[in-house]
C-alpha positions as CSV (number, residue, x, y, z in Angstrom):
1,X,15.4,2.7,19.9
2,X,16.0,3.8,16.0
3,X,16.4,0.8,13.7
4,X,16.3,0.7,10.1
5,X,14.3,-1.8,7.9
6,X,16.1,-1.7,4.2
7,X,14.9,-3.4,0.7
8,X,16.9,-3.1,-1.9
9,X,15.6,-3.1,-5.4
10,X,17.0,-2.2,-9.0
11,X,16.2,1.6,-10.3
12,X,14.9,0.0,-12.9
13,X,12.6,-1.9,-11.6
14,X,10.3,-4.2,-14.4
15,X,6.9,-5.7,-14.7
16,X,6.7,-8.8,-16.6
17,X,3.0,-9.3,-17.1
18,X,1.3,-13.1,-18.7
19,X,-1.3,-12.0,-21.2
20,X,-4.7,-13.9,-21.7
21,X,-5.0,-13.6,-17.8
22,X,-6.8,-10.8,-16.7
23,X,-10.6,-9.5,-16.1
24,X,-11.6,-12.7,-15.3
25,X,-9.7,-13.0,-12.3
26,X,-11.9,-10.9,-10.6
27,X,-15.5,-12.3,-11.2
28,X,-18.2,-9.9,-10.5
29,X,-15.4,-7.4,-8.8
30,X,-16.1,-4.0,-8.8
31,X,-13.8,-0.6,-8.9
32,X,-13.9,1.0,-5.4
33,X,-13.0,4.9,-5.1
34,X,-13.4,7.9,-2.5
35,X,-13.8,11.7,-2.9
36,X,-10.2,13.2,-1.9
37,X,-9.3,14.6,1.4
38,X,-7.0,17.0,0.7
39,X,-4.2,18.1,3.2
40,X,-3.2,21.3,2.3
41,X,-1.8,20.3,-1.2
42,X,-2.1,16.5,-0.7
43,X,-4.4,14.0,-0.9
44,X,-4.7,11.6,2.1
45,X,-4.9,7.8,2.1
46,X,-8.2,5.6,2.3
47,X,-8.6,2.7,4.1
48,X,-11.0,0.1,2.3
49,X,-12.8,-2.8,4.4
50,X,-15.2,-5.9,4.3
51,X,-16.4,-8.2,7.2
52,X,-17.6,-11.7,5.9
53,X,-18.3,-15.0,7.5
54,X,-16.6,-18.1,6.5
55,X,-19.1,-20.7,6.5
56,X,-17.4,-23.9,6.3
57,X,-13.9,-25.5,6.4
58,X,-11.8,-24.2,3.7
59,X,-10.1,-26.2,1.2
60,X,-8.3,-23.5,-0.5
61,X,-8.6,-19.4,-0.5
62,X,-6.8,-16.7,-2.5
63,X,-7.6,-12.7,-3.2
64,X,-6.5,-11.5,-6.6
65,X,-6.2,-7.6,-6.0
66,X,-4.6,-4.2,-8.0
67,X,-5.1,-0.6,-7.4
68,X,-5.4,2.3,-9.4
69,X,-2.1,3.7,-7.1
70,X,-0.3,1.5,-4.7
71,X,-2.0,-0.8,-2.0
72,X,-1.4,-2.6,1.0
73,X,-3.6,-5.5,2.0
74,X,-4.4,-7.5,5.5
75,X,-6.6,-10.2,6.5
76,X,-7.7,-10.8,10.2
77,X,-4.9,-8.3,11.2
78,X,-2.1,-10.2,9.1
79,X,-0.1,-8.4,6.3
80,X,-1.0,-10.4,2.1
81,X,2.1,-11.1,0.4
82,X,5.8,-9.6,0.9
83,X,5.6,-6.8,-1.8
84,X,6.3,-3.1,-1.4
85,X,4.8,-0.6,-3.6
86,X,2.5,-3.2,-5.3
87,X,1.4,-3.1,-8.1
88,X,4.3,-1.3,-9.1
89,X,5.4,0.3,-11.6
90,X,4.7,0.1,-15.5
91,X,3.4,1.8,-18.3
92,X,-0.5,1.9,-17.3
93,X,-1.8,3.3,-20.1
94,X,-1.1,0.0,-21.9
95,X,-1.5,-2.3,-19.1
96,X,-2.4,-2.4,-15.0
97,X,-0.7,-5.7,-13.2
98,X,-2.4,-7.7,-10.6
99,X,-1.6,-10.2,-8.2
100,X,-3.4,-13.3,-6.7
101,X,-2.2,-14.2,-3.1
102,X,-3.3,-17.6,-1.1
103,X,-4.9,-16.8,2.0
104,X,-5.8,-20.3,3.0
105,X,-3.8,-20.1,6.5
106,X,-5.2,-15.8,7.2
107,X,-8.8,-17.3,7.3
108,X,-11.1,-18.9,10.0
109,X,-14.3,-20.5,10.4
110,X,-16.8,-17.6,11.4
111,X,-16.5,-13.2,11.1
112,X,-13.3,-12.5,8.8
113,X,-12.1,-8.8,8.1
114,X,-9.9,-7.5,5.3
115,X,-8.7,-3.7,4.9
116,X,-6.8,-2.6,2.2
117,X,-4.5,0.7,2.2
118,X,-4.5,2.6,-1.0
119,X,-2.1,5.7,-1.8
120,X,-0.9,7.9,-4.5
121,X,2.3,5.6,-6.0
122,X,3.2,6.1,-9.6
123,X,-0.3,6.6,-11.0
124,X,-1.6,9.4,-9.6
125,X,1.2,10.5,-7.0
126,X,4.5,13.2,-7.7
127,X,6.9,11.5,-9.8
128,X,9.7,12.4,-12.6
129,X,12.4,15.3,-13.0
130,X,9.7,18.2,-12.6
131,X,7.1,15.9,-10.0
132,X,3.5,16.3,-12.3
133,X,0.8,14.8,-10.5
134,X,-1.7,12.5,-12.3
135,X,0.7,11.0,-14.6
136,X,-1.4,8.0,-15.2
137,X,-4.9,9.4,-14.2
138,X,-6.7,11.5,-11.7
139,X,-9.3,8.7,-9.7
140,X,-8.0,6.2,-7.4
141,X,-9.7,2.9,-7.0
142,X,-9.4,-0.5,-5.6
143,X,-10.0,-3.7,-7.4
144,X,-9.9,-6.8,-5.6
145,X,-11.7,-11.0,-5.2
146,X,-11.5,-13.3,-2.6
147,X,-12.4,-16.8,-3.7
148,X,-13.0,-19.0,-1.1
149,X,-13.2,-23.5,-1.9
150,X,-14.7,-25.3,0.6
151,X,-13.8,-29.4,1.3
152,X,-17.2,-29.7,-0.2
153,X,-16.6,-28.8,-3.3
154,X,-18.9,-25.2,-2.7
155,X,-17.7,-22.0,-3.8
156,X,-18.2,-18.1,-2.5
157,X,-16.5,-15.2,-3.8
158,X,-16.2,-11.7,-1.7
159,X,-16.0,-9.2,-4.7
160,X,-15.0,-5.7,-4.0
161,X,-18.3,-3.9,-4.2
162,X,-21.0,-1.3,-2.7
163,X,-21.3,-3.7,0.2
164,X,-17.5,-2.3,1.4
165,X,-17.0,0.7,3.1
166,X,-13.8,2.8,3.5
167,X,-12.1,5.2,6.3
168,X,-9.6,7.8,6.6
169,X,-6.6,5.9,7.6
170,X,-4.7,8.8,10.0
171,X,-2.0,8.8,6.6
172,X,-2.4,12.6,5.9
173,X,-0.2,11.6,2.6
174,X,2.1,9.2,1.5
175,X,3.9,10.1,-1.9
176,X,7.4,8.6,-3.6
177,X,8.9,12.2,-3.3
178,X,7.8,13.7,-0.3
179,X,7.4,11.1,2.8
180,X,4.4,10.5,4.5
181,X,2.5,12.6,7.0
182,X,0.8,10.5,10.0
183,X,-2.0,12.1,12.0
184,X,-3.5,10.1,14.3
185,X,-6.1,12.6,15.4
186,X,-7.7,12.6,11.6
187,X,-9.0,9.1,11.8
188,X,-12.9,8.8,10.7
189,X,-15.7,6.2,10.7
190,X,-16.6,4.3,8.2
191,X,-18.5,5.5,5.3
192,X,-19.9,4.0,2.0
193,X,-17.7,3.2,-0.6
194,X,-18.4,4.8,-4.5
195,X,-18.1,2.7,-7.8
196,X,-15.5,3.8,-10.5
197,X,-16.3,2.8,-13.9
198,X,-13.0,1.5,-15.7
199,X,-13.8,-1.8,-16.6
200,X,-13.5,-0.9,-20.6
201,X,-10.8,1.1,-20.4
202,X,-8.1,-1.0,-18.7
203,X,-5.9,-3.8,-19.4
204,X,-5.3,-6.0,-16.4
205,X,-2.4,-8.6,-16.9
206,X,-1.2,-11.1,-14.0
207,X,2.4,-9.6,-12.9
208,X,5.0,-12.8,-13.1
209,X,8.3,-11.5,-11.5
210,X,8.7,-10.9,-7.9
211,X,7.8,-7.0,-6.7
212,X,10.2,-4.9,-4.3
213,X,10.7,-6.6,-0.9
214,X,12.7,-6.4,2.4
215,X,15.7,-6.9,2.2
216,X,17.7,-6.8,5.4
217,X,17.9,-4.9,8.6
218,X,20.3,-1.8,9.3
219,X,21.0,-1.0,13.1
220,X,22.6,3.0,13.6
221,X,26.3,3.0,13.9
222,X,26.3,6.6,15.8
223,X,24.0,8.3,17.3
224,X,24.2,12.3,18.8
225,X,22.1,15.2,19.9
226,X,22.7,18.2,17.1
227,X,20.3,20.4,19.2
228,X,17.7,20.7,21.7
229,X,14.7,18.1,20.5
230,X,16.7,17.1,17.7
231,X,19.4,13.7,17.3
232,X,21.2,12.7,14.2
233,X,21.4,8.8,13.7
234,X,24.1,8.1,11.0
235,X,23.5,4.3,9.8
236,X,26.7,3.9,8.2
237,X,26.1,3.6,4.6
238,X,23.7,5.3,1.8
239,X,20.4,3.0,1.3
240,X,16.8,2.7,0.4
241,X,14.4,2.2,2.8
242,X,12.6,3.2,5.8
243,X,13.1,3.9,9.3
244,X,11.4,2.2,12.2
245,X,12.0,4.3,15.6
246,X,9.9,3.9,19.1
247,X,8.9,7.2,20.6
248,X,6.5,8.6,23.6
249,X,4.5,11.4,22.4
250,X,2.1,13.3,23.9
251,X,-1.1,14.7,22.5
252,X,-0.2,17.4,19.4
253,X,3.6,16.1,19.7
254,X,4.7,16.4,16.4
255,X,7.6,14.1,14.9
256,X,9.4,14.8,12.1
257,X,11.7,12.5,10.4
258,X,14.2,13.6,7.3
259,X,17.2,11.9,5.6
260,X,20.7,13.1,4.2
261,X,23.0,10.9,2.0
262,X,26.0,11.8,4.1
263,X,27.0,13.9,7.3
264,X,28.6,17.2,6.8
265,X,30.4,18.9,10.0
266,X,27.0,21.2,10.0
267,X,25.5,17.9,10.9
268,X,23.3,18.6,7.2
269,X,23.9,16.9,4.3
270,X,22.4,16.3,0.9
């Protein structure tokens, strides 16, 4: 079955940022980072991770979280917020964005486990006419703070910090320009995370518009074999987003996705 999950969002898509809110949003919070994996000439995609205990009945819970690149964040197994490519995109030489999610109804009384996917985005990953890397900066990181308000009136805040750890999330690479590369054999255990010292050199600022987000669902309106091993699914209209297919494999199957703007009687396209 092929099916096709589309957002659509404007090319120009802008941060509006509320000054005066920023650092202190994330307490004691640390700056997580990793030593590349590189994948012939990309870099792949850490995982970051932290089991705590919720003690007590909650009141109210929220995470604040940014990322030197783009992240994706879940708690007990359920995905934080409905935002693509967060934090998105700006000018981050003058200022980072962050967001602050309530997390009241992800949490539980006893072991709790969040992981957080980090990947190239507009910071560090291929972008513009002639694709530079590094536009922004060369070290990834992960920022992030859980605050957690009991009915008590007690407090305890899970700060990123040398206490995570991070893994190899089987995402070989995931840039704007060229896809993403899934290996399932390249997963790794966990190992210690390492500090990144930014705090004095960055601006954060609380994003206040909405980020990119789902927009509706696209279902293939033909569907034919071009070749042995290889069928064309034409979805009936040019759009943005990605493509959600289910597939048996078998072990060192590779399979490749790509996409044309329009058919062409050489079933190609551009």
């Amino acid at each position: 079955m092929f099916r096709l999950n589309w957002f659509a969002f404007c090319l120009l898509h802008c941060t509006v940022m509320v000054k005066g809110q920023s650092n202190g949003n994330f307490g004691t919070a640390k700056w997580l980072t990793f030593e590349d994996l590189l994948q012939g000439d990309h870099r792949a995609c850490p995982l970051f991770s932290k089991t705590f205990v919720v003690r007590k009945t909650i009141k109210k819970a929220s995470i604040t979280v940014t990322a030197l690149g783009v992240y994706e964040a879940k708690i007990n197994g359920l995905r934080i917020g409905r935002e693509y490519f967060s934090p998105g995109f700006t000018n981050y030489n003058r200022a980072l964005p962050f967001r602050s999610y309530d997390i009241s109804d992800e949490l539980h009384v006893g072991t709790n486990h969040i992981e957080v996917l980090v990947g190239e985005g507009w910071y560090r990953g291929m972008y513009r006419g002639d694709k530079p890397r590094d536009n922004f900066g060369d070290q990834p990181g992960l920022m992030a703070n859980i605050v957690l308000i009991y009915k008590d009136g007690s407090r305890q805040v899970v700060p990123t910090d040398e206490s995570w750890q991070m893994r190899w999330s089987g995402i070989g690479y995931s840039e704007l320009y060229n896809g993403e590369f899934f290996d399932s054999t390249m997963k790794s255990g966990k190992t210690a995370v390492k500090i990144l010292n930014r705090s004095s050199s960055l601006n954060l600022e609380r994003d206040a518009v909405p980020g990119i987000g789902r927009h509706e669902v696209f279902y293939p309106v033909l569907k034919r074999e071009a070749q042995a091993s290889q069928l064309i699914v034409d979805f009936g209209q040019n759009i943005a987003g990605w493509v959600e297919l289910d597939v048996i494999v078998e072990i060192l199957m590779n399979v490749t996705t790509t996409f044309r703007r329009k058919l062409t009687t050489h079933s190609g396209g551009n």
